[in-house]
C-alpha positions as CSV (number, residue, x, y, z in Angstrom):
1,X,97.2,115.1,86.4
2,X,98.8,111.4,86.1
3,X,98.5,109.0,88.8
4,X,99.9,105.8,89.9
5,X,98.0,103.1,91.3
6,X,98.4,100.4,93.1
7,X,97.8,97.5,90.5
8,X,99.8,99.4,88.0
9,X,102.9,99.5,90.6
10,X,103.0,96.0,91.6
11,X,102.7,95.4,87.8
12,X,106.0,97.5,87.4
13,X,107.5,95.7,89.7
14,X,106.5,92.1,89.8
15,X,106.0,92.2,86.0
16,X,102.2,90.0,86.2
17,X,98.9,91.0,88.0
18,X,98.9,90.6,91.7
19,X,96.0,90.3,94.1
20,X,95.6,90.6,98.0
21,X,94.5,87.8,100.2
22,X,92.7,89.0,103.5
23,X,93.9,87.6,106.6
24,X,93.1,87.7,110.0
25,X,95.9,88.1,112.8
26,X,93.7,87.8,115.6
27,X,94.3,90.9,117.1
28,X,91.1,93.3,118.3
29,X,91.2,97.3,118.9
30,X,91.7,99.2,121.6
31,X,88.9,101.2,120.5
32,X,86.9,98.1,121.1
33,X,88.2,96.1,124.4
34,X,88.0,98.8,126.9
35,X,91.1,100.2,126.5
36,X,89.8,103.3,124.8
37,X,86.4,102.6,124.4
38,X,83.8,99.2,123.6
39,X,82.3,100.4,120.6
40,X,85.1,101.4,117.9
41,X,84.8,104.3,115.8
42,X,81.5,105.4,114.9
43,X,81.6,103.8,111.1
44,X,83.1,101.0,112.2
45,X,80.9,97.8,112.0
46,X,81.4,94.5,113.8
47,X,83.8,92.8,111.8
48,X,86.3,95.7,111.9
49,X,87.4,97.6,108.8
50,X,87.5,94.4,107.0
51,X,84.2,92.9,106.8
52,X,85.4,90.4,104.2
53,X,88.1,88.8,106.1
54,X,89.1,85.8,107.1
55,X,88.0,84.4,110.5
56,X,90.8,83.6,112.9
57,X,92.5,80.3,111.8
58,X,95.8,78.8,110.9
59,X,97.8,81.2,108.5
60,X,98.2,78.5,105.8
61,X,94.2,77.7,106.1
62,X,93.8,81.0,105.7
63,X,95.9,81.5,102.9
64,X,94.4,78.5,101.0
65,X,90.7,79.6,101.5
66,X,91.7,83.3,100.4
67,X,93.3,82.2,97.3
68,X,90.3,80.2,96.1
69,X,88.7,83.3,96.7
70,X,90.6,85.4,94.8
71,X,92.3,82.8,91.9
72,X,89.1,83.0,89.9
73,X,89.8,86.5,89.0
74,X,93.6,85.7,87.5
75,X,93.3,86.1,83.6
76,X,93.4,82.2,82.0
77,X,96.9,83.0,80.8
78,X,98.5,83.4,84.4
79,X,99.2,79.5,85.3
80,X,98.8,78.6,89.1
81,X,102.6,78.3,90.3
82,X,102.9,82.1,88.4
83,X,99.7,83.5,90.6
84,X,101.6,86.2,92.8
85,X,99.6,87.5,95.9
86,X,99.8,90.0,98.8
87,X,99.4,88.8,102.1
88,X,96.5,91.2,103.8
89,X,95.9,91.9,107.5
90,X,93.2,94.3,107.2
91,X,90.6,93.9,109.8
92,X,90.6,95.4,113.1
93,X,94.2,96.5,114.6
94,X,96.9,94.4,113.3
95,X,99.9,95.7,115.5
96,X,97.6,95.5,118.7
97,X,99.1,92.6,120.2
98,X,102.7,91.5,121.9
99,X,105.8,91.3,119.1
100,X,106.5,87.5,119.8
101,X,103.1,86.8,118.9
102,X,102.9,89.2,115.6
103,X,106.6,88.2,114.4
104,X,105.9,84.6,113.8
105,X,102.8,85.2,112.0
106,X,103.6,88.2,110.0
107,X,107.2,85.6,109.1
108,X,104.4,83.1,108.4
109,X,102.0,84.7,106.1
110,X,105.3,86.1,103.8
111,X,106.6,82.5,103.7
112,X,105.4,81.1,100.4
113,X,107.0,81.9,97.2
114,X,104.0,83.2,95.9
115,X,103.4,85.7,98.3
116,X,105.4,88.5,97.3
117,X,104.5,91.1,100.1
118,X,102.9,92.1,103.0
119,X,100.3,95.0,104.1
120,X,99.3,95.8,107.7
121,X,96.8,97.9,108.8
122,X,96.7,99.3,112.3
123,X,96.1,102.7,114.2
124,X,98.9,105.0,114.5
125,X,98.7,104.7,118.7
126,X,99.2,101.0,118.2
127,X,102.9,101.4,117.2
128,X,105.2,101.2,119.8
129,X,109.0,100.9,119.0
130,X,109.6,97.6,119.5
131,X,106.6,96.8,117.0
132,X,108.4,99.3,114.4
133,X,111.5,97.5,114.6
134,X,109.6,93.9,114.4
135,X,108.0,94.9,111.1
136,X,111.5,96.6,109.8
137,X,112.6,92.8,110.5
138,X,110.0,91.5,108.7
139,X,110.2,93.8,106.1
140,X,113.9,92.2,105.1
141,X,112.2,88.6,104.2
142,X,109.4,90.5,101.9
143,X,108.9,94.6,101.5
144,X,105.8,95.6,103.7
145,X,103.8,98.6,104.1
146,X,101.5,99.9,106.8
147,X,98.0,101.2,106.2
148,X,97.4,103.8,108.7
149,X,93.4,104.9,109.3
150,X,93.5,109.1,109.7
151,X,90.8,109.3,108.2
152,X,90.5,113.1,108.8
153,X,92.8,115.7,109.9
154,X,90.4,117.4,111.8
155,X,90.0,117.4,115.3
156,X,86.7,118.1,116.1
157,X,85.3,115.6,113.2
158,X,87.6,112.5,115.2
159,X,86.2,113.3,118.4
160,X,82.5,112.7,117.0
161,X,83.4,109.6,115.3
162,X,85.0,108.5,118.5
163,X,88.6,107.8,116.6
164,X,90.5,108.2,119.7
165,X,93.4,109.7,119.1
166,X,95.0,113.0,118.0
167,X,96.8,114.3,114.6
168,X,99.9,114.4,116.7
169,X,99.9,111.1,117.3
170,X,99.6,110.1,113.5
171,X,102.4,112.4,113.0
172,X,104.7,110.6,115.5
173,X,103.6,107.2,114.4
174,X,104.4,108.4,110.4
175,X,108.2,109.8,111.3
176,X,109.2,106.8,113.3
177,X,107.9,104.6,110.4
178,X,109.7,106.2,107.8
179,X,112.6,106.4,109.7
180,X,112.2,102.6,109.7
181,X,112.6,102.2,106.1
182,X,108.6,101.5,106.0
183,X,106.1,102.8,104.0
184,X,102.8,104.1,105.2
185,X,99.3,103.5,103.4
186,X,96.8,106.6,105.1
187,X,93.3,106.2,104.9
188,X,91.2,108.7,104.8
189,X,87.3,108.6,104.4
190,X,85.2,111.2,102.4
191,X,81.9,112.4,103.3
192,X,82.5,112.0,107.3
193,X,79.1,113.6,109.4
194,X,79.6,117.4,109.4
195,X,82.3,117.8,107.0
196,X,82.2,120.0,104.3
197,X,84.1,119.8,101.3
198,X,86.9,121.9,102.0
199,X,87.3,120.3,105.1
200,X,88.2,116.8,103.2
201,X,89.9,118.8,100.6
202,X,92.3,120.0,103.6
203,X,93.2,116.7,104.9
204,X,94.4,115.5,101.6
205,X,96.6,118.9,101.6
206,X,97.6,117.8,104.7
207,X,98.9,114.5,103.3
208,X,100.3,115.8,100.3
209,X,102.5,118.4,101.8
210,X,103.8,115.0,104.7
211,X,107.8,114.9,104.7
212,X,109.0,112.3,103.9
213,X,106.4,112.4,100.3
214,X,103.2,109.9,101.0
215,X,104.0,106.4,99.6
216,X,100.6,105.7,99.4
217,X,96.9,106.8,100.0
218,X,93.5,105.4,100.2
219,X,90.3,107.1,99.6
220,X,87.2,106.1,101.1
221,X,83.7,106.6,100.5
222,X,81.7,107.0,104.0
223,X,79.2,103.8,103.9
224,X,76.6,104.2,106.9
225,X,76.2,100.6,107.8
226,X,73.7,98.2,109.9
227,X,75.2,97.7,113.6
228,X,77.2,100.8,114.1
229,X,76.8,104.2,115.9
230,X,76.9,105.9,112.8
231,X,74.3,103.8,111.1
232,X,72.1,104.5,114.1
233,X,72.6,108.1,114.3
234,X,71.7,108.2,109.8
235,X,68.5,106.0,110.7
236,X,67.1,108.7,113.6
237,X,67.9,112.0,111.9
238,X,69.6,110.7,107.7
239,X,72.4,113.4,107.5
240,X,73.4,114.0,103.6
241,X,75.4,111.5,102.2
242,X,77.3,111.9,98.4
243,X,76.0,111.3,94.8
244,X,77.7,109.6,92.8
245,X,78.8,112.6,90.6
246,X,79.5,114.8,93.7
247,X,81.4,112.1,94.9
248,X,83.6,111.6,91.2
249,X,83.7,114.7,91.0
250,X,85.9,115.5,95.1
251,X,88.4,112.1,93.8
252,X,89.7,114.2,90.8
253,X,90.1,117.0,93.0
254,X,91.8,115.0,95.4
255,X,93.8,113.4,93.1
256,X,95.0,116.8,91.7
257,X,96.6,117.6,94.7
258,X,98.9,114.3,95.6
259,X,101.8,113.6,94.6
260,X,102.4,111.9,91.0
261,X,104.8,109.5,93.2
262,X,101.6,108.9,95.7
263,X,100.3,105.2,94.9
264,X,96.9,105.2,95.0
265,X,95.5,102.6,96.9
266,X,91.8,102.8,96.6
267,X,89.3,105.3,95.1
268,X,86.0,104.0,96.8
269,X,85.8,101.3,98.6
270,X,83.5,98.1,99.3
271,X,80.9,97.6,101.9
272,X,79.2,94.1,102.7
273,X,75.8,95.0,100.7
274,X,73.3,93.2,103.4
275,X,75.0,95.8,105.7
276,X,75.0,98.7,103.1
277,X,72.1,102.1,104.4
278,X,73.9,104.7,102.5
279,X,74.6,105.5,99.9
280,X,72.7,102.5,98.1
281,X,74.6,103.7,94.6
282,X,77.7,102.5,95.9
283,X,76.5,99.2,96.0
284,X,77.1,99.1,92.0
285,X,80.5,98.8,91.7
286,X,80.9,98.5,88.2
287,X,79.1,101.5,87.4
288,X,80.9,103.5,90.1
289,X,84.1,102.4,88.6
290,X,83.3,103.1,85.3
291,X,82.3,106.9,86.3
292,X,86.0,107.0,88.5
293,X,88.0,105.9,85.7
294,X,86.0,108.4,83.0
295,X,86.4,111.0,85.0
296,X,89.9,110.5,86.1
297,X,90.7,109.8,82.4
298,X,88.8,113.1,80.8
299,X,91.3,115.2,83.9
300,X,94.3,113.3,83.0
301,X,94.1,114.7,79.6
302,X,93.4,117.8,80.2
């Protein structure tokens, strides 16, 4: 097994480390404003998928309060004017909006030297043409990719966490991207209500079978947070949650099974720790990192 990820490919290519600064477009969720439903998926807590984003403000605020956020964590030896950075839009549904709105604030966010790319994430029904072919223009000022949340592959397990759309509709949404000359991110979460193990060992089958190959993949602990449907469901009736070496344990198997050209984008995940239920392990991230990277090392040399 030998994987790639993500820090070690933008090192490849931009030659220096390179960190992502969270952004907010504005933009909410169908899932959220009535349009498919109020309450957004059932993990989903109330400040989207990125509950350590920026609030809504000028791009260039934005980008100045994210990179005092995140410059601390440069090594000494990177001066300021050689800081590189990706420009993030993580929270909520980042395509759900009107192109000439989107356009001048994606062209925005990518105008700085230092920001060398762009990521997006969205839901694969909020991808109409005409928001393909904005991002494709986009993508010729700085390269882009998409982060797509699947999170499962199975039908009956995205009806109960409300996702609100079906496979086919990823499926669509992936061609037409990669037709674009843009590269999709999927997200998928392990450890979904009701899932067994092969069920989460199919999806990322699924993904790793995709043509065109997956450029990139994140996995996803399940955290059952404060303030959703899913943390109020786990507070009635708790439904089992991983350990930390059952959990280690599914990554290298998942990773076995991806491609070796398959970035990998993210192995666990972070939750906001005053929302955090379960599982309360995953709060430590430096221990659960520590575990990931033995583990993945020990398969790698095998």
């Amino acid at each position: 097994m030998k994987i790639l990820t993500l820090s070690d490919a933008l090192k490849r290519r931009y030659h220096t480390k390179v960190y992502k600064l969270s952004l907010s477009s504005g933009c909410t969720c169908p899932n959220r404003d009535g349009t498919l439903g109020t309450g957004g998926c059932t993990f989903c807590s109330a400040g989207g998928s990125g509950d350590f984003a920026a609030p809504f403000a000028p791009i260039s605020e934005q980008i100045a309060e994210a990179k005092r956020l995140v410059d601390p964590k440069f090594p000494k030896k990177i001066a300021p004017e050689d800081r590189r950075y990706i420009a993030y839009f993580q929270s909520y549904t980042n395509t759900y909006g009107p192109v000439s709105r989107l356009e001048p604030l994606f062209l925005e966010a990518v105008k700085p030297d230092e920001i060398v790319g762009l990521a997006v994430g969205t839901r694969p029904d909020c991808l109409p043409d005409e928001t393909i072919a904005m991002l494709a223009r986009v993508s010729t000022v700085k390269p882009l990719w998409v982060e797509l949340g699947l999170q499962t592959i199975h039908e009956e397990t995205a009806r109960r966490i409300h996702r609100g759309y079906t496979l086919g509709v990823f499926e669509d949404a992936y061609q037409r991207l990669a037709e674009a000359g843009i590269p999709a991110v999927v997200h998928v979460i392990l450890g979904l209500p009701g899932e067994s193990r092969q069920d989460m060992l199919e999806t990322v089958d699924y993904l790793a079978h995709l043509t065109p190959s997956l450029p990139g993949i994140k996995l996803q602990l399940l955290h059952v947070l404060k303030g959703t449907a899913l943390g109020d469901a786990y507070e009635r009736e708790p439904f089992p949650v991983f350990d930390l070496d059952t959990y280690c344990d599914l990554i290298v198997d998942c990773l076995k099974r991806l491609p070796e050209s398959t970035v990998i984008h993210r192995l666990t995940g972070d939750a906001p720790k005053r929302l955090l239920i379960a599982p309360k392990w995953s709060a430590d991230k430096k221990r659960v990192m520590n575990t990931l990277r033995s583990r993945i090392a020990h398969a790698e040399r095998l």
